[in-house]
N, CA, C and O atoms as a GROMACS GRO file, in nm:
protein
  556
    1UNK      N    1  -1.075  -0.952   1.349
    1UNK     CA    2  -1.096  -0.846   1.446
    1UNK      C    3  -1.004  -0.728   1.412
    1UNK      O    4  -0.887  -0.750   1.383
    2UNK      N    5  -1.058  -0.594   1.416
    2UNK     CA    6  -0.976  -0.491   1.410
    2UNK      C    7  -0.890  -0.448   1.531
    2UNK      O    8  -0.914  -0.469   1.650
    3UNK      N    9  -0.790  -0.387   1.479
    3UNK     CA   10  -0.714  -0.393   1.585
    3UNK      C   11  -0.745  -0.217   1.649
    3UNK      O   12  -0.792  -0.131   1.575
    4UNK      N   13  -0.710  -0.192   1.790
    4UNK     CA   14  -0.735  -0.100   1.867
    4UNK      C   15  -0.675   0.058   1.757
    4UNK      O   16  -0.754   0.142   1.711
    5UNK      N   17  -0.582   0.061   1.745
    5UNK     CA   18  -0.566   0.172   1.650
    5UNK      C   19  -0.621   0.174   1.541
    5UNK      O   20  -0.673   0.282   1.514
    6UNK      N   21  -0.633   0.080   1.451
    6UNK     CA   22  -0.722   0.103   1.336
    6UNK      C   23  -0.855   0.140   1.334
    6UNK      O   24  -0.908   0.223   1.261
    7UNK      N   25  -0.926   0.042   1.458
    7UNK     CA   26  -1.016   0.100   1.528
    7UNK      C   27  -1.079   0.250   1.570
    7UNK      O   28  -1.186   0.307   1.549
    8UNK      N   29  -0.982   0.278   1.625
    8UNK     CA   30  -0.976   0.415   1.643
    8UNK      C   31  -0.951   0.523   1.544
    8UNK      O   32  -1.000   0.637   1.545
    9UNK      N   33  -0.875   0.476   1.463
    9UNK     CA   34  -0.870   0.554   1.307
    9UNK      C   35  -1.017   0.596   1.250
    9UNK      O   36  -1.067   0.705   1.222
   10UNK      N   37  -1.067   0.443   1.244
   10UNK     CA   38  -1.174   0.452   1.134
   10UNK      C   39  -1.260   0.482   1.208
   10UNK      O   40  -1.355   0.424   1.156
   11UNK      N   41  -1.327   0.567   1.356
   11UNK     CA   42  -1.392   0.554   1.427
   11UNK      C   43  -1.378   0.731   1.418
   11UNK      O   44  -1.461   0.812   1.374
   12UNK      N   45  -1.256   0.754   1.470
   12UNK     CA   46  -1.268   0.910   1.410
   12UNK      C   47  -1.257   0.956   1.229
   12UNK      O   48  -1.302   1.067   1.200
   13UNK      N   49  -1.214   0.893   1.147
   13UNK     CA   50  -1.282   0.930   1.051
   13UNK      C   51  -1.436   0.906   1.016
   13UNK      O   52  -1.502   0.970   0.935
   14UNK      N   53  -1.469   0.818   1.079
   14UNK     CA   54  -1.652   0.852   1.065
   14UNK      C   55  -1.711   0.991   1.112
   14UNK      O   56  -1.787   1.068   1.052
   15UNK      N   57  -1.658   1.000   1.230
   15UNK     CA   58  -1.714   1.125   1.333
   15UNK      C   59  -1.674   1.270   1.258
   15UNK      O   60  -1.729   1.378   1.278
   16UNK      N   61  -1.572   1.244   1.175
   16UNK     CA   62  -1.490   1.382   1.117
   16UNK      C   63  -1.580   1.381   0.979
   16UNK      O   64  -1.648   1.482   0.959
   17UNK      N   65  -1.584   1.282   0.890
   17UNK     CA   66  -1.647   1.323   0.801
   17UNK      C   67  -1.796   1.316   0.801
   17UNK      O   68  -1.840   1.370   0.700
   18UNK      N   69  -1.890   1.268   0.879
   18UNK     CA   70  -1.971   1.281   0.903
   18UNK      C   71  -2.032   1.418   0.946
   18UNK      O   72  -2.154   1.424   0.934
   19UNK      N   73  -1.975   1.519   0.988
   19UNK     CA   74  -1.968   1.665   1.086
   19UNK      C   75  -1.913   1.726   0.958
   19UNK      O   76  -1.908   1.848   0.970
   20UNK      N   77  -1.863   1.679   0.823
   20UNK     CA   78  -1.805   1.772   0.738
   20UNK      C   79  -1.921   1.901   0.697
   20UNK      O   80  -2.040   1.904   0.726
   21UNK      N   81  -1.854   1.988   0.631
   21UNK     CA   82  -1.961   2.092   0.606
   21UNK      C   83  -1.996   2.089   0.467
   21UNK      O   84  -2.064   2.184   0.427
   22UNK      N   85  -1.961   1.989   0.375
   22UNK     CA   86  -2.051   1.922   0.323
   22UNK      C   87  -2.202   1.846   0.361
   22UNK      O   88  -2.315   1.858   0.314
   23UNK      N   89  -2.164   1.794   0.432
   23UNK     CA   90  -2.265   1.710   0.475
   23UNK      C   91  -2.359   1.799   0.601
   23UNK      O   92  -2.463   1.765   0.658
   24UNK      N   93  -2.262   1.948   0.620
   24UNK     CA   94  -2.429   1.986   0.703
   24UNK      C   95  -2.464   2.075   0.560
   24UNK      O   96  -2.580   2.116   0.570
   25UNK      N   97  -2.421   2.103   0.472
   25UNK     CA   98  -2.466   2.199   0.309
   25UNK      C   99  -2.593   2.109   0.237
   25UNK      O  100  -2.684   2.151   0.165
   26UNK      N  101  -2.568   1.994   0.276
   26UNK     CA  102  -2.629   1.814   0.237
   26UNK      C  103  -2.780   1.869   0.288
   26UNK      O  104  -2.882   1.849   0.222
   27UNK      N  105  -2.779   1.941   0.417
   27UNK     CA  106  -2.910   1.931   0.464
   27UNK      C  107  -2.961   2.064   0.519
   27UNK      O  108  -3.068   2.078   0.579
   28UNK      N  109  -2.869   2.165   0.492
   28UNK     CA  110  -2.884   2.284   0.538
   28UNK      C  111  -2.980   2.383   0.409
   28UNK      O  112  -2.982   2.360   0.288
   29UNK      N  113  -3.039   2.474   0.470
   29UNK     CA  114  -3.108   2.546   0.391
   29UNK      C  115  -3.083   2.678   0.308
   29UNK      O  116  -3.138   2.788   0.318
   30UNK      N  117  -2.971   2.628   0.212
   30UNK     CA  118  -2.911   2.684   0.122
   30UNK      C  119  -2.973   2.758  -0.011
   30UNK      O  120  -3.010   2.691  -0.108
   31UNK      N  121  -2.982   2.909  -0.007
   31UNK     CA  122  -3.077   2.987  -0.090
   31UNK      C  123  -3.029   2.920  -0.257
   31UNK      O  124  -2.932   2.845  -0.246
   32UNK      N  125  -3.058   2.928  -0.342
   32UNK     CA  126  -3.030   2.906  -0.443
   32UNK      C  127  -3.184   2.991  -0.609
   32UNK      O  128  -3.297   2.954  -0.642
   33UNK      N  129  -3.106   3.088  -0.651
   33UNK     CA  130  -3.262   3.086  -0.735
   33UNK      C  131  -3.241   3.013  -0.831
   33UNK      O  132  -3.181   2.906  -0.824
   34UNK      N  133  -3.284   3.057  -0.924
   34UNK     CA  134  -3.331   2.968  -1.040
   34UNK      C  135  -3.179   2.926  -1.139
   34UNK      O  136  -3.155   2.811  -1.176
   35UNK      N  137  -3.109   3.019  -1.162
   35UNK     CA  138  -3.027   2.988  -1.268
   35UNK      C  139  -2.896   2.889  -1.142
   35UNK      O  140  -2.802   2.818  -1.179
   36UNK      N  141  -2.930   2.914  -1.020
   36UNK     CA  142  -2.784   2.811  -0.940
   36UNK      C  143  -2.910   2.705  -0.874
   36UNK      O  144  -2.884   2.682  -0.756
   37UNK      N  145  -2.995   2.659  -0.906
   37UNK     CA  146  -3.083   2.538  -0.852
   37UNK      C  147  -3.026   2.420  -0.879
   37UNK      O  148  -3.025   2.346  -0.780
   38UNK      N  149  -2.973   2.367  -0.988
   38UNK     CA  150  -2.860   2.286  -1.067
   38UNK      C  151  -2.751   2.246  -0.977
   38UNK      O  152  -2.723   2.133  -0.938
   39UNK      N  153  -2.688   2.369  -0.948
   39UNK     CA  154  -2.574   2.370  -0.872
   39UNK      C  155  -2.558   2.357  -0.721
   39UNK      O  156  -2.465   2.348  -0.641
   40UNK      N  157  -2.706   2.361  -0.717
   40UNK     CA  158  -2.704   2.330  -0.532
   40UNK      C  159  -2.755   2.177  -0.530
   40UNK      O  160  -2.719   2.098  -0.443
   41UNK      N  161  -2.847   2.141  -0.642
   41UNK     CA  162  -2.887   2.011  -0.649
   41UNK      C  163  -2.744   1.912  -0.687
   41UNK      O  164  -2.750   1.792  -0.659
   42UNK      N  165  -2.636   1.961  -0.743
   42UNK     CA  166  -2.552   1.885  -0.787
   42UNK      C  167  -2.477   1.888  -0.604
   42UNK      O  168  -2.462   1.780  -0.548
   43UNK      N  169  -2.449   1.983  -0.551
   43UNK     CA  170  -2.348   1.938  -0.408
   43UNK      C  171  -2.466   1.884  -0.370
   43UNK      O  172  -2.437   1.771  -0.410
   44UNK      N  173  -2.582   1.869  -0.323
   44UNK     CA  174  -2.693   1.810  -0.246
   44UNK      C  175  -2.623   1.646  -0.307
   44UNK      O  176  -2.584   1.561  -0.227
   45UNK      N  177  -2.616   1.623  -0.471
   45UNK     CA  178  -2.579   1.464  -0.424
   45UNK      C  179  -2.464   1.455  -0.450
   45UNK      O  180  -2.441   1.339  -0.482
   46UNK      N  181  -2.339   1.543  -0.455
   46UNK     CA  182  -2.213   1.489  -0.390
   46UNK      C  183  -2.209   1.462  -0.225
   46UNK      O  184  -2.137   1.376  -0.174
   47UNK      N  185  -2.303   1.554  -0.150
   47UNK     CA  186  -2.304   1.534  -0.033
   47UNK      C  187  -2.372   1.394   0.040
   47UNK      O  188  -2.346   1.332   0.143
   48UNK      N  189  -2.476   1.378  -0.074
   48UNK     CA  190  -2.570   1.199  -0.043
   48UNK      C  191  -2.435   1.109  -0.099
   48UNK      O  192  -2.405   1.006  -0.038
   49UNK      N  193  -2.372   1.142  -0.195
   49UNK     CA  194  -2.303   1.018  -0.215
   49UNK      C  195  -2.174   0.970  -0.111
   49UNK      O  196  -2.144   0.861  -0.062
   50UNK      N  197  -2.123   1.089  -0.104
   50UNK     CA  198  -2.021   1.073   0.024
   50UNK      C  199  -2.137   1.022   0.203
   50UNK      O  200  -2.084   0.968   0.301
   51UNK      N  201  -2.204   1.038   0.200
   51UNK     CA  202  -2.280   0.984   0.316
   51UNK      C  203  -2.322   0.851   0.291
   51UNK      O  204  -2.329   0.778   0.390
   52UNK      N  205  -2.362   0.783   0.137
   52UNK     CA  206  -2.343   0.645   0.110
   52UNK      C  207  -2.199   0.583   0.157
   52UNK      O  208  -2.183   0.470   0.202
   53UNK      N  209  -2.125   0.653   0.143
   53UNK     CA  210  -1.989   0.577   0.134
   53UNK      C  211  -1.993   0.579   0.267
   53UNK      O  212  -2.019   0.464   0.303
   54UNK      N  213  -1.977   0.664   0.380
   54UNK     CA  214  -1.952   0.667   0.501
   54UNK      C  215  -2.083   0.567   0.594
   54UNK      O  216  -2.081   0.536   0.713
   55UNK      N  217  -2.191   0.536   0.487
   55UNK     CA  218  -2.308   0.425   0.553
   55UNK      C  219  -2.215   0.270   0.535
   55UNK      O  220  -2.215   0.173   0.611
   56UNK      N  221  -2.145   0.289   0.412
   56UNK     CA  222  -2.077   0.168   0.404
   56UNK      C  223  -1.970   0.136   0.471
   56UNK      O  224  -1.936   0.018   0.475
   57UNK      N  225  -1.884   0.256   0.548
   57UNK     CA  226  -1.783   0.237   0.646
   57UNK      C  227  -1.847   0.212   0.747
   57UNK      O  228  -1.788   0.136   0.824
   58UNK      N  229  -1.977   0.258   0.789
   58UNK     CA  230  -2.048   0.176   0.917
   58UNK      C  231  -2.072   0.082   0.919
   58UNK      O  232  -2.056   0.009   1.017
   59UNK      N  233  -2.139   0.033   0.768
   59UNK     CA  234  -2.202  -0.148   0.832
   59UNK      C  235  -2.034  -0.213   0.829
   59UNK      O  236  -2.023  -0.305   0.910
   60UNK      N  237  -1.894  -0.180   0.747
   60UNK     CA  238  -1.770  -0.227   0.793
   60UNK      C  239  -1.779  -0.265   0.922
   60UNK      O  240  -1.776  -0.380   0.968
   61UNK      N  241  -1.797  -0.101   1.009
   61UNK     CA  242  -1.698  -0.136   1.100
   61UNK      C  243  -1.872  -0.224   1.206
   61UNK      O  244  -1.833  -0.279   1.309
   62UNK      N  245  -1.941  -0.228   1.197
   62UNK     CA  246  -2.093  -0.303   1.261
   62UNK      C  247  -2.054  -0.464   1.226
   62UNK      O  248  -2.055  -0.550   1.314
   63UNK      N  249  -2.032  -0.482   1.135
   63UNK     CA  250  -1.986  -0.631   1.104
   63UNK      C  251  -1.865  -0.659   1.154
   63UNK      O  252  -1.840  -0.779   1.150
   64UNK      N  253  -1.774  -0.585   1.204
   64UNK     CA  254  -1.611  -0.596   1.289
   64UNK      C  255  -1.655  -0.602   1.431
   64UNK      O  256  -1.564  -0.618   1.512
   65UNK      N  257  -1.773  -0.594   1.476
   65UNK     CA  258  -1.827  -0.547   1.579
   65UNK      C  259  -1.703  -0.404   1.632
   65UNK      O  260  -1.610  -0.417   1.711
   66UNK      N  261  -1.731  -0.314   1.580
   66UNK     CA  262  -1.670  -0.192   1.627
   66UNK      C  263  -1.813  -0.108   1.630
   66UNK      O  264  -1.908  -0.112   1.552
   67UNK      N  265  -1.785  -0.009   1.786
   67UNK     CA  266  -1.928   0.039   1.792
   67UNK      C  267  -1.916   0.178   1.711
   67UNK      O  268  -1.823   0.242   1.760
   68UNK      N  269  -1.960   0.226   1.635
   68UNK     CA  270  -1.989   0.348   1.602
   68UNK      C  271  -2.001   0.497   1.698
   68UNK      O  272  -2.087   0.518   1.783
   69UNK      N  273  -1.918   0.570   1.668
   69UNK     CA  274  -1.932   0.688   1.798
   69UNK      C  275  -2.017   0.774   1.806
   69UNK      O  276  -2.059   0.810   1.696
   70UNK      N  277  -2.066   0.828   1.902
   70UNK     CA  278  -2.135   0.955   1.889
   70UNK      C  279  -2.101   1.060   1.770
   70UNK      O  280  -1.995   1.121   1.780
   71UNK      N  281  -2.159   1.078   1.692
   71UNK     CA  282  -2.107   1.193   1.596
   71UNK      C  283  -2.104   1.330   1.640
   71UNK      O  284  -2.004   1.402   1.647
   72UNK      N  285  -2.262   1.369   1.678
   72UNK     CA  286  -2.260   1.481   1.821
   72UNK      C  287  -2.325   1.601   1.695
   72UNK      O  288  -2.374   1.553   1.593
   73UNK      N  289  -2.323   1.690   1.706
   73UNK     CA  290  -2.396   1.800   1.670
   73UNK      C  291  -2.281   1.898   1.524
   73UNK      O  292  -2.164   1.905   1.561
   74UNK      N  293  -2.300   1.943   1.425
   74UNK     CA  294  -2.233   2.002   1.314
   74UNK      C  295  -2.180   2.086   1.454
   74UNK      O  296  -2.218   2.075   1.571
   75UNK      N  297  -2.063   2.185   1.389
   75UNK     CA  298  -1.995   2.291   1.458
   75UNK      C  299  -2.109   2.446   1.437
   75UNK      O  300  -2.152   2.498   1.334
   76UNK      N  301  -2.121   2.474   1.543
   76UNK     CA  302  -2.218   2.554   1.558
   76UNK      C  303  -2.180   2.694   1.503
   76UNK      O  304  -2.240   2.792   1.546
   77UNK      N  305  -2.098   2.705   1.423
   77UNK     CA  306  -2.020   2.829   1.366
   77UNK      C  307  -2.075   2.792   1.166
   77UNK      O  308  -2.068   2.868   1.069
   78UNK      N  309  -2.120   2.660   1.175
   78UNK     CA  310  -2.146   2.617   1.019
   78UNK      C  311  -2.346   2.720   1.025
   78UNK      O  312  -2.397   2.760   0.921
   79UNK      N  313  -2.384   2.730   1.104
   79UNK     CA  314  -2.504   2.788   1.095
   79UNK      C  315  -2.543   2.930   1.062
   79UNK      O  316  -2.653   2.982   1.050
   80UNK      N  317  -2.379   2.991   1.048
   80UNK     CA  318  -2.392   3.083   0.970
   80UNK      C  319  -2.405   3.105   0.874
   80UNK      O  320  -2.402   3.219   0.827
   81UNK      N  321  -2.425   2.999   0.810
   81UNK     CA  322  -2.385   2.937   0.669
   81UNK      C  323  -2.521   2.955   0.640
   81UNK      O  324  -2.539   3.004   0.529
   82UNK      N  325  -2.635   2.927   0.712
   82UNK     CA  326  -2.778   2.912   0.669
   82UNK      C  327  -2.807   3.031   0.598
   82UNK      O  328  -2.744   3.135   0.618
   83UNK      N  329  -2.911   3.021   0.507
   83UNK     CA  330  -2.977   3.058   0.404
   83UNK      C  331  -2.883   3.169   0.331
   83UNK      O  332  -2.918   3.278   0.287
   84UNK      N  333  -2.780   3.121   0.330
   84UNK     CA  334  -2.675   3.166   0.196
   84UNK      C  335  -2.664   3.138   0.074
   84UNK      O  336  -2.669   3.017   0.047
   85UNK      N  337  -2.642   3.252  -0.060
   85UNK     CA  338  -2.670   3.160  -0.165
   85UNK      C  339  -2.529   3.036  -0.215
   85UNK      O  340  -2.413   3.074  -0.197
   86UNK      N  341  -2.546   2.946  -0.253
   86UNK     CA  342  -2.457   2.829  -0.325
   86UNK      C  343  -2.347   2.862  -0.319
   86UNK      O  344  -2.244   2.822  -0.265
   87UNK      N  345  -2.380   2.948  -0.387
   87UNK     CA  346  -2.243   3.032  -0.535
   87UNK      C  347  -2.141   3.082  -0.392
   87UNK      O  348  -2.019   3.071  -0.395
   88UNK      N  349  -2.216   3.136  -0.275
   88UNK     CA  350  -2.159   3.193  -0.166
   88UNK      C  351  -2.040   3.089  -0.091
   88UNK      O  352  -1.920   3.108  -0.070
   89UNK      N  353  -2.120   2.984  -0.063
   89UNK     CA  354  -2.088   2.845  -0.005
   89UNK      C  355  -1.974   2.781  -0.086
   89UNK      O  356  -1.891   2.720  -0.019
   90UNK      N  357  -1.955   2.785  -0.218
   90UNK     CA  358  -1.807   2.693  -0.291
   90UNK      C  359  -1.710   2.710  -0.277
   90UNK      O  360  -1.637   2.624  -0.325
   91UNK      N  361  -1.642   2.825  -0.206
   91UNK     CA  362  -1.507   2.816  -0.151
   91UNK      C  363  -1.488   2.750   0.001
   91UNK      O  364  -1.386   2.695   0.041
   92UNK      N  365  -1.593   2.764   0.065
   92UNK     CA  366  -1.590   2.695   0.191
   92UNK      C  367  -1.634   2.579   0.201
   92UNK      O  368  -1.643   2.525   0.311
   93UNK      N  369  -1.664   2.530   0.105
   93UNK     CA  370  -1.678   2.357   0.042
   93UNK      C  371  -1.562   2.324  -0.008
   93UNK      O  372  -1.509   2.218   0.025
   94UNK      N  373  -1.507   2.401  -0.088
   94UNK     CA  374  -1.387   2.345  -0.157
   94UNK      C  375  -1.281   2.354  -0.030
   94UNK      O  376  -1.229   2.244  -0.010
   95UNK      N  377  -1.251   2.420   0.029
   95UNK     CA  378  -1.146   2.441   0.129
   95UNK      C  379  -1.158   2.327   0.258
   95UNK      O  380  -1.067   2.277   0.324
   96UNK      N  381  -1.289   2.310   0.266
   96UNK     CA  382  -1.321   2.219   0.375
   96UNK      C  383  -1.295   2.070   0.312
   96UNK      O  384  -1.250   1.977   0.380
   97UNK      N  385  -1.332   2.059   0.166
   97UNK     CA  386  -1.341   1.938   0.150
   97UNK      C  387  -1.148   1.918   0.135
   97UNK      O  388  -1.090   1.815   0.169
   98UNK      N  389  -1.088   2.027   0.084
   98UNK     CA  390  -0.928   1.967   0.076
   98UNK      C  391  -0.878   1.958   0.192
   98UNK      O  392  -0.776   1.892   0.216
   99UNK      N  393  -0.947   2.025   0.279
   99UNK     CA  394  -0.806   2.008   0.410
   99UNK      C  395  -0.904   1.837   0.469
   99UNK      O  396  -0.844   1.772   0.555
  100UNK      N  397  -1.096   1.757   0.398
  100UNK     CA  398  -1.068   1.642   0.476
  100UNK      C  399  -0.982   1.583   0.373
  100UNK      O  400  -0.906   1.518   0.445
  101UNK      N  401  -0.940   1.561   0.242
  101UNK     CA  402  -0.888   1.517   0.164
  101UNK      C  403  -0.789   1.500   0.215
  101UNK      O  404  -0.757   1.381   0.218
  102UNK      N  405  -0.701   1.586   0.272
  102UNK     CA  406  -0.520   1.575   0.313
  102UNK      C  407  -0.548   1.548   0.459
  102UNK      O  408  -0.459   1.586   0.535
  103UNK      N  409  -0.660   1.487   0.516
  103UNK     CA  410  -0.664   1.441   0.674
  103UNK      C  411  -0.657   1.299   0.628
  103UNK      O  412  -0.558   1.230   0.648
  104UNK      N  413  -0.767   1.254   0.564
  104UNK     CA  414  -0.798   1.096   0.517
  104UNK      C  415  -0.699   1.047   0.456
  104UNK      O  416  -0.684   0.926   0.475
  105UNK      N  417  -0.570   1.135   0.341
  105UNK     CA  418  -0.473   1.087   0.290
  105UNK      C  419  -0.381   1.054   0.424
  105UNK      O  420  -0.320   0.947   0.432
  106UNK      N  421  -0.377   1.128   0.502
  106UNK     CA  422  -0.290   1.083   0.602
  106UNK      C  423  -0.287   0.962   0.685
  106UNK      O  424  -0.202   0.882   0.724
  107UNK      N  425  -0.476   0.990   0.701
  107UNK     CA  426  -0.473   0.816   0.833
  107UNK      C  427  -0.474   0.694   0.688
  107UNK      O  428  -0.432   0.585   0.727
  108UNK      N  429  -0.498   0.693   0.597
  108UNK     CA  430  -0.458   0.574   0.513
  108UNK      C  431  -0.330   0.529   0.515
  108UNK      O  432  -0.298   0.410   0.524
  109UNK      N  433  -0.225   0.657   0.504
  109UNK     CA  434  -0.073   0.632   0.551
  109UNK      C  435  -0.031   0.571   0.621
  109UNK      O  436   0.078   0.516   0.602
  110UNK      N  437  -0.131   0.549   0.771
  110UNK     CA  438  -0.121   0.482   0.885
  110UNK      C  439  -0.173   0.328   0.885
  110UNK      O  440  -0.164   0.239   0.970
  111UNK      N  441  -0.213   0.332   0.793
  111UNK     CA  442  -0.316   0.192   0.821
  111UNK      C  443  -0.224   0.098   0.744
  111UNK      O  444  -0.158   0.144   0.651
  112UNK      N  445  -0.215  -0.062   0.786
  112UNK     CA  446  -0.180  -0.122   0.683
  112UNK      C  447  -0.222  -0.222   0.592
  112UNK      O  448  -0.291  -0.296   0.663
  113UNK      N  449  -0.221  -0.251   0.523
  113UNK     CA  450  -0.294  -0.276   0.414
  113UNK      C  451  -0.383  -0.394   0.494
  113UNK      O  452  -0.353  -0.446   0.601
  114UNK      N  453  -0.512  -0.424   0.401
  114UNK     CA  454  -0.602  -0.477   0.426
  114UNK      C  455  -0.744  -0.443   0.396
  114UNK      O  456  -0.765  -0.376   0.296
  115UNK      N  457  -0.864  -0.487   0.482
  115UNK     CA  458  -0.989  -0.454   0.408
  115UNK      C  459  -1.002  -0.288   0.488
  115UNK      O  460  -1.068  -0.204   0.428
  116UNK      N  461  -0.953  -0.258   0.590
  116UNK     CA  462  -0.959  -0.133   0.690
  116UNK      C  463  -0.924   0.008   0.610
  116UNK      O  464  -0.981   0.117   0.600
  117UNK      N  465  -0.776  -0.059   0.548
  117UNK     CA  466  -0.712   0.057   0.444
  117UNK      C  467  -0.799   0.054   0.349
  117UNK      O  468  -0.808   0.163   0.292
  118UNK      N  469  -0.881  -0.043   0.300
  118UNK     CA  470  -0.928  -0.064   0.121
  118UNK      C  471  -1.059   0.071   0.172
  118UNK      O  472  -1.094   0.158   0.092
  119UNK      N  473  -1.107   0.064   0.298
  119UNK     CA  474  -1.250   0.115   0.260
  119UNK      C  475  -1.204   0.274   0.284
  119UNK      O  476  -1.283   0.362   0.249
  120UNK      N  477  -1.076   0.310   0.343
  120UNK     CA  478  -1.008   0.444   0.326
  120UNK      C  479  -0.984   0.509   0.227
  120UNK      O  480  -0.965   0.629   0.208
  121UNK      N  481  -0.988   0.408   0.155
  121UNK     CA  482  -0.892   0.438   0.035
  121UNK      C  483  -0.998   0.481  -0.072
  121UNK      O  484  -0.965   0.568  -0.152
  122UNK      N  485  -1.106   0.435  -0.078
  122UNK     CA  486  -1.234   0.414  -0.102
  122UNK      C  487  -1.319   0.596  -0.102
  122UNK      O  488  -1.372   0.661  -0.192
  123UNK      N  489  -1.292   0.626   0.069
  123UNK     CA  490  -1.340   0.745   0.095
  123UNK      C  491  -1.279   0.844   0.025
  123UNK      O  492  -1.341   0.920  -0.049
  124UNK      N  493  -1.127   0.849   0.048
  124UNK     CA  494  -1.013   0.907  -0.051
  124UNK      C  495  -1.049   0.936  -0.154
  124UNK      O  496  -1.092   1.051  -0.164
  125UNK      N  497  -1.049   0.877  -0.240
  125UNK     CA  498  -1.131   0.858  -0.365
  125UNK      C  499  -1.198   0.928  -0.382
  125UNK      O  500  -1.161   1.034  -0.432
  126UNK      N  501  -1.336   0.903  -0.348
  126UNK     CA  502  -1.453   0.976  -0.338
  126UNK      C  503  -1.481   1.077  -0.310
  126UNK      O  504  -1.582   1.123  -0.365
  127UNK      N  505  -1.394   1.176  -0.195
  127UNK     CA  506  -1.365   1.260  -0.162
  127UNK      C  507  -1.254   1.389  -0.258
  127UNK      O  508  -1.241   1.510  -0.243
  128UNK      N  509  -1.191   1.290  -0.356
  128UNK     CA  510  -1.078   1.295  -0.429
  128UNK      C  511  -1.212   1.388  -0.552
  128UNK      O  512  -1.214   1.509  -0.574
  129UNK      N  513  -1.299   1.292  -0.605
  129UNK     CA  514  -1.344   1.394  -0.735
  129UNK      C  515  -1.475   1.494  -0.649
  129UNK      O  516  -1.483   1.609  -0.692
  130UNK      N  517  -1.555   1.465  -0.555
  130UNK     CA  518  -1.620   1.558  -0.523
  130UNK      C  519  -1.528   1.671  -0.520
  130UNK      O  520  -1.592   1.771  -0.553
  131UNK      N  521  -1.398   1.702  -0.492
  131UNK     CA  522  -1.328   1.783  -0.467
  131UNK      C  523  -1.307   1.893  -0.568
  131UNK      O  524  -1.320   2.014  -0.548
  132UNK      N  525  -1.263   1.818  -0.704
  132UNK     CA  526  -1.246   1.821  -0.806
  132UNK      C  527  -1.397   1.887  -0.908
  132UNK      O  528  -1.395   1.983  -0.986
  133UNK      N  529  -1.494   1.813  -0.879
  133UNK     CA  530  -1.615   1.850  -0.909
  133UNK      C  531  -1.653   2.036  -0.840
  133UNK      O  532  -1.706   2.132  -0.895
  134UNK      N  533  -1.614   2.023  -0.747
  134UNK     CA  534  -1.680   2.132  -0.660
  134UNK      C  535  -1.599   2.242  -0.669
  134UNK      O  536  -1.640   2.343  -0.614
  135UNK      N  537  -1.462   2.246  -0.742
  135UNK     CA  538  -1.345   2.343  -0.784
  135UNK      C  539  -1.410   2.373  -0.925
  135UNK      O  540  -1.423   2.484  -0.977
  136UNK      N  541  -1.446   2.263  -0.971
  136UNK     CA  542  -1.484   2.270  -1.118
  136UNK      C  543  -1.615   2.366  -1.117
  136UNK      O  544  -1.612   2.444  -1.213
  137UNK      N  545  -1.720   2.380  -1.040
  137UNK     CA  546  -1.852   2.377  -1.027
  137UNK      C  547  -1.785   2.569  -1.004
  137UNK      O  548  -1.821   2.666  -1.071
  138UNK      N  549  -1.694   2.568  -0.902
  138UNK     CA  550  -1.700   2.718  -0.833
  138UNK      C  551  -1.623   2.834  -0.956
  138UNK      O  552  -1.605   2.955  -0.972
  139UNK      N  553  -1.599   2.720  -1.014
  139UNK     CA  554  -1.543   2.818  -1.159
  139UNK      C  555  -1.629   2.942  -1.206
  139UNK      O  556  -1.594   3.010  -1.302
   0.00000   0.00000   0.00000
């Protein structure tokens, strides 16, 4: 059984990275012509792959019996974002994705070791080269 704070850890990191603005770029209707089509298709699956990972922190915490929270609606200030081109969008991907990078490094800090920390550590990670990718990409 997880315990009430860890619980709560991994309960708001679902809700936080789930609402990332990656993941509304994932599904938002982002202009792109021909020579940046590549480059919007490449964040389209950094954004599916980080939503794999965060499907796999759900069935975690579904098999802990921990209930999953309301995630609730993107921040209604990301809809300005709509039909912008890519190239427009990579600093506010990159900036968004480092400050979740140095949020998730933090609640791992908190956690102690076990399968709770492993699947943090996991997101970290993952979050770690999309990061890297998407600095690389805005070059």
């Amino acid at each position: 059984m997880i315990e009430l704070l860890t619980r709560d850890t991994l309960t708001d990191i679902y809700r936080r990275e789930r609402l990332s603005f990656l993941q509304y770029v994932r599904q938002a209707a982002a202009y792109a012509g021909t020579a940046d089509r590549a480059v919007l298709e490449r964040v389209r699956e950094l954004g599916a792959v980080e939503a794999a990972a965060l499907d796999g922190l759900a069935d975690y915490l579904d098999r802990n019996h921990v209930s999953l929270p309301h995630v609730g609606a993107f921040p209604t200030a990301f809809t300005n974002y709509n039909f912008v081109a890519v190239r427009k969008l990579l600093p506010q991907l990159v900036e968004d994705e480092a400050r979740g990078l140095a949020a998730l490094e933090r609640d791992v800090a908190r956690l102690a070791p076990g399968e709770s920390r492993t699947w943090v550590e996991k997101l970290v990670e993952s979050k770690r080269m999309h990061l890297t990718e998407l600095v690389k990409i805005r070059q």
